[in-house]
C-alpha positions in Angstrom: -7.8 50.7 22.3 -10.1 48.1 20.6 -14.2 48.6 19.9 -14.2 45.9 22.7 -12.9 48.6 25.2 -15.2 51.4 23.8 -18.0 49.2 24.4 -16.6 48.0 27.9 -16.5 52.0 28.4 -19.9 52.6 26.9 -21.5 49.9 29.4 -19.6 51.7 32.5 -21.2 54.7 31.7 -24.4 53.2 30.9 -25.2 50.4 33.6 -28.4 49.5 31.5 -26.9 47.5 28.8 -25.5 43.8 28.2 -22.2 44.3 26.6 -23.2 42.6 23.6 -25.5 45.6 23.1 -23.2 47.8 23.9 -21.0 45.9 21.2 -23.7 46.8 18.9 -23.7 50.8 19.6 -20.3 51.2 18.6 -20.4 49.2 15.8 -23.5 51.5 14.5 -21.7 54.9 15.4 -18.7 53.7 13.4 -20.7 52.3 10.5 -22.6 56.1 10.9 -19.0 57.5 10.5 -17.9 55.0 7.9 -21.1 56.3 5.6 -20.6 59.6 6.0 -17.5 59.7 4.8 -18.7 57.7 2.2 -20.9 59.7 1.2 -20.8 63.0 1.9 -16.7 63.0 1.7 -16.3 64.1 5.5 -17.6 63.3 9.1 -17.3 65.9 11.5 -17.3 65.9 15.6 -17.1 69.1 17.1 -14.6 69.3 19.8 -12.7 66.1 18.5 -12.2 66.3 14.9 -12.9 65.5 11.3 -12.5 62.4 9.0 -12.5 63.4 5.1 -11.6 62.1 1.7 -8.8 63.0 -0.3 -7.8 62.0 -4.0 -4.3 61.1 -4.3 -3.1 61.5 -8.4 -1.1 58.2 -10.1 2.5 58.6 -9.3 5.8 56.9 -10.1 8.0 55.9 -6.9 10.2 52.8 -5.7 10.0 49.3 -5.0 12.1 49.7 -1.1 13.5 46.4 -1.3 14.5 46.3 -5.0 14.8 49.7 -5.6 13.2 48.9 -8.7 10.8 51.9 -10.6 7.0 51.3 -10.1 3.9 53.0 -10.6 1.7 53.8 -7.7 -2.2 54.3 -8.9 -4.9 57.0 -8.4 -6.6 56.5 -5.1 -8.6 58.0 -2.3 -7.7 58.2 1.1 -9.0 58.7 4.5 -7.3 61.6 6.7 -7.9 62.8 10.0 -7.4 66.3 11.3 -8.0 66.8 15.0 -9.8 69.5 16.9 -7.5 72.1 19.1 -9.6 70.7 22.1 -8.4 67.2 21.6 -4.7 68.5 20.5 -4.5 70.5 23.5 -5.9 67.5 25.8 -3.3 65.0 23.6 -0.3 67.5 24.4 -1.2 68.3 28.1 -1.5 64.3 28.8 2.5 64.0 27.7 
């Protein structure tokens, strides 16, 4: 799914608004989400899940294709960890 087909969803639901402003909403919610992970190290949504930070340390590892040793740096990285509700509704669709 692309923002193009949240904001095609967004205008179904909302019969109000051009898609261009629906374009806009999304745009804003993710750019809400975006800075509060920024920021605050975590965005939370209850009965859907949480995005948060994570510090990964500097570690040695492999080039794949040459097999070659190489250094992978320090970094942070965005994880994901979703709600039972939305498990449960992933699971029961499958």
């Amino acid at each position: 799914m692309k923002k193009e087909d949240i904001a095609q969803q967004v205008q179904l639901a909302n019969k109000g608004y051009t898609m261009r402003e629906c374009i806009k909403i999304v745009t804003a919610v993710f750019d809400c989400i975006a800075d509060g992970i920024d920021e605050d190290g975590r965005a939370e949504f209850r009965r859907f899940g949480v995005f948060r930070t994570m510090e990964k340390t500097a570690r040695s590892g492999r080039n794949p294709k040459t097999l070659e040793p190489a250094e992978i740096s320090a970094r942070r990285v965005v994880q994901f960890k979703p709600s039972k509700a939305l498990r449960a509704r992933v699971l029961e669709v499958q």
